[in-house]
N, C-alpha and C positions, 0 to 999 in steps of 0.2 A: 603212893609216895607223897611225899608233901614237898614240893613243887616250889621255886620262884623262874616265872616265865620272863625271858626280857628279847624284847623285842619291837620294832616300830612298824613294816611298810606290811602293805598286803599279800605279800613273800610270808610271813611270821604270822597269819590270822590261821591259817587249817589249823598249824600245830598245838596255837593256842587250846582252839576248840577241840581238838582231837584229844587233850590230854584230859581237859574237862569232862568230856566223853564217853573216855575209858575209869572216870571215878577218881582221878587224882586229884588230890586237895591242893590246889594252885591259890597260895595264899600269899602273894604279892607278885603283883606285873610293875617291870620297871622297860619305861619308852622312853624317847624323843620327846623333849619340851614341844607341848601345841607352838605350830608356828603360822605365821600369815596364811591366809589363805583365799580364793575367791577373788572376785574383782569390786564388791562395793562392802568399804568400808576397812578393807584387809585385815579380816576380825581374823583371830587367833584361832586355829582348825585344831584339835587332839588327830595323834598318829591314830590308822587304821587298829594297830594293836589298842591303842588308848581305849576307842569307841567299842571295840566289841568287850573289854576288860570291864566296863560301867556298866553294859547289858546284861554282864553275867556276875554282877555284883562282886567281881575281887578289887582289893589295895591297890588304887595307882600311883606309882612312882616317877617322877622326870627329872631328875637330877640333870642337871649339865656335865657332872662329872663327876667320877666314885675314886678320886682319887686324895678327897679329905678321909684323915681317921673315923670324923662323924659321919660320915654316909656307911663308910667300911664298919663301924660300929651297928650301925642299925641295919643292915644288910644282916652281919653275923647274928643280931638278935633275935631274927625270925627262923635261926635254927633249921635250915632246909635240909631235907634228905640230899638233896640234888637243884641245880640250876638248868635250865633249858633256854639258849640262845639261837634265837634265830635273825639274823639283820637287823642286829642291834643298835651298831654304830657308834657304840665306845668302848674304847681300849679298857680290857677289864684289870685291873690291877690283881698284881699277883696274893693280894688279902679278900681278895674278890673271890679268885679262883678257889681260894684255900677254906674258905669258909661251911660249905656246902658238906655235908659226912660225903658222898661218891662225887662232889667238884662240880663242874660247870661240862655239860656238852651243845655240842654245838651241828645246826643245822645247817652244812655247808651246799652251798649248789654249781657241786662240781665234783669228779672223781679224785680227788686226791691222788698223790701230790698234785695233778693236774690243775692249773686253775687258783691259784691260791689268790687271796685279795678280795680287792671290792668288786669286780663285774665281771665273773665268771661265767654267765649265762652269753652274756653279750659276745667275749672273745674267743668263749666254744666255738659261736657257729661265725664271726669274721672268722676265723682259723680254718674253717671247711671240716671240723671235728665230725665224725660219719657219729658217733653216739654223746650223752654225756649221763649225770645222775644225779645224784645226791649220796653223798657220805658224812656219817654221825662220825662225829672227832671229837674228843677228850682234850679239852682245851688246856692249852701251855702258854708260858708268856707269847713264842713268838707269832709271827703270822701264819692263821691255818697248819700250823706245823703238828698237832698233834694227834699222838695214835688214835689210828681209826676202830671203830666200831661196830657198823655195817655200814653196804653201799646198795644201792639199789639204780638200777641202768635204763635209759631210754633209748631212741632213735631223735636224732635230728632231725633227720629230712629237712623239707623246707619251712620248718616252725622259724614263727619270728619271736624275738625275746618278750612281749609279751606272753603269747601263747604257749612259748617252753616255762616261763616263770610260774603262770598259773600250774600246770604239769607239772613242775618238782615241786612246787608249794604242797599241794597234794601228797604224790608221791614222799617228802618229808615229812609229812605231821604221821603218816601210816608206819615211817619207819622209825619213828621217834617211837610211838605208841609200841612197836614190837621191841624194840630196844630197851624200854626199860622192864619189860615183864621177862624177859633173858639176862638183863642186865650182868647178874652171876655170873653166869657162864659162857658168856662172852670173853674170849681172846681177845686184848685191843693187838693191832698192827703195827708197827712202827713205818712213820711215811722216808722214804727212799727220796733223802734233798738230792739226789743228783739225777734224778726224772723230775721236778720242781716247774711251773711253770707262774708266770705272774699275771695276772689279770687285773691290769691298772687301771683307775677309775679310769670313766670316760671325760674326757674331755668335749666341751660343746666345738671346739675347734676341728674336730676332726668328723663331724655332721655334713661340711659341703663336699658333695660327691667329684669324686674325680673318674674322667671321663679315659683318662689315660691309662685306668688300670685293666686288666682282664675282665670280660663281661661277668664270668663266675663267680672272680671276688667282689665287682663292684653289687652283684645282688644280695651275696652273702652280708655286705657292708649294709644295704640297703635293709636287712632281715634283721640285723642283729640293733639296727638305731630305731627299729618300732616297736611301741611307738614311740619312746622318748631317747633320746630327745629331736632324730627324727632324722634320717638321710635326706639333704635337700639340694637344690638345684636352681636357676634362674630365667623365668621365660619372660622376655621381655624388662626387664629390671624387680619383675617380681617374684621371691619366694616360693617354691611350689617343692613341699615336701613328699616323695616318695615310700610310702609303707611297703609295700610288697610287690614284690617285681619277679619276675620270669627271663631266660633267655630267650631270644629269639634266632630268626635265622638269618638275617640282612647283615648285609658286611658293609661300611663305608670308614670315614675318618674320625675320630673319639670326638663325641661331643655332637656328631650330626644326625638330624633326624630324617631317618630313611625312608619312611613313608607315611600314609595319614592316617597311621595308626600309633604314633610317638615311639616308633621303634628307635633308637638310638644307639650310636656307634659307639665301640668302646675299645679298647686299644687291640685284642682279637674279638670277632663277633659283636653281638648287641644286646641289650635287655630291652624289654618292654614294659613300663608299667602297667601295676592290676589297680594298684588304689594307690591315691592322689590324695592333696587335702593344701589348697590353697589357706593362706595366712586367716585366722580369724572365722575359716568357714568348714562344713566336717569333711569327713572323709567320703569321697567318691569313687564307682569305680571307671575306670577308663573312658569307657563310653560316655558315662553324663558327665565325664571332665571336658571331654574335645567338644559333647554340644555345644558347648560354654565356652571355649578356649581351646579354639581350632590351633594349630601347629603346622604350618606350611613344610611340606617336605625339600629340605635343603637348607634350612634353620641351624645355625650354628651355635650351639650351648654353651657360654664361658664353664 
């Protein structure tokens, strides 16, 4: 099929490649304008989709916005069979959608209606979600609202939003690639808005851990901000963000550290940190954290 891919973060590179892969002529990738990036000099970085779109010699596109006639003109000009969206991050106009002969689908990382929005991945597993997936949706104006096309399902467990993102990135560009060679014959579903859930950006505000909450959610919280932008906490007036945490068995006061192992009280039971990662320095796991930054047992956490 002849293909325009839009997409930016590294959520949207398998699918890329996967289409390329299976022989589809992907003759325009439209991203995110390069934006700052780095610490010397804050030269302008190309999105992940951008950099692999240049190695495999297709059209790149970055518009700020497809909402002039002239973008929607030169979109329509390239005559696609089909559009394939993955984390794109802009509102596709409805001359967008209409342009393509079979429309725009899109690579969602959540089970429909479940999840709809920017951070799906993230409010699965704060939610305690025992599964999640990935669902091909046939885009419409509204948000994620449109009939679906296939789903394909994982297990949670204790993946953290990195590690489940890599896994449906995967898992997506596999079901994109089966979905357009079925494409025919495929039944789209209509999504049931009154099962709908929202999955609203994150917010950097809601990163420092509260100590007051159940041990199970506070690790879930802890699972779902690694790694970015990152569950954190204060020892000493300094920043010490938490990646991946466990419960434990010590019981005390929320916020108290129960033994010299940084078990930590939380409003039932405790968590205990696995990896750590002081401001500026990488990530550790427990043990080489307390070498460094012993924690007196009876230490009280704001």
């Amino acid at each position: 099929m002849r293909i325009i891919f839009m997409g930016t973060p590294e959520f949207a590179v398998p699918t890329l490649q996967a289409l390329v892969d299976a022989a589809h002529e992907v003759v325009c990738v439209y991203t995110q304008p390069p934006r700052p990036g780095g610490r010397r000099g804050r030269e302008l970085t190309p999105t992940p989709v951008h950099q692999l779109a240049e190695r495999l010699g297709i059209e790149v596109r970055h518009p700020k916005s497809l909402k002039s006639a002239e973008e929607q003109e030169k979109f329509a000009a390239l005559k696609a069979d089909i559009a394939v969206v993955a984390a794109y991050g802009l509102i596709l106009p409805q001359a967008i959608l209409d342009a393509p002969v079979h429309g725009c689908l899109n690579v969602h990382a959540s089970l429909l209606p479940h999840w709809r929005g920017a951070a799906p991945i993230h409010r699965s597993i704060m939610a305690g979600d025992p599964v999640t997936g990935v669902t091909i949706m046939q885009m419409e104006a509204g948000l994620d609202t449109g009939p679906m096309l296939a789903t394909v399902r994982t297990p949670i467990e204790d993946k953290t939003t990195g590690e489940l993102t890599e896994e449906l990135a995967e898992l997506g560009a596999q079901l994109m690639v089966g979905t357009l060679i079925d494409l025919d014959a495929l039944h789209a579903i209509e999504q049931d808005d009154a099962e709908a859930t929202y999955a609203a950006k994150i917010d950097k505000a809601e990163a420092r851990i509260d100590w007051a909450r159940p041990a199970q959610d506070v690790v879930r919280h802890i699972h779902a901000l690694s790694p970015f932008p990152g569950a954190w906490f204060e020892i000493d007036g300094q920043r010490v963000k938490l990646l991946r945490a466990e419960l434990a068995e010590e019981s005390g006061e929320p916020g108290e550290v129960l033994d010299d192992k940084l078990a930590i009280g939380c409003a039932d039971g405790s968590i205990r940190p696995v990896e750590l990662q002081r401001a500026g320095k990488p990530k550790m796991d427990l043990e080489t954290f307390l070498r460094g930054n012993a924690v007196a047992k009876g230490t009280m956490l704001s």
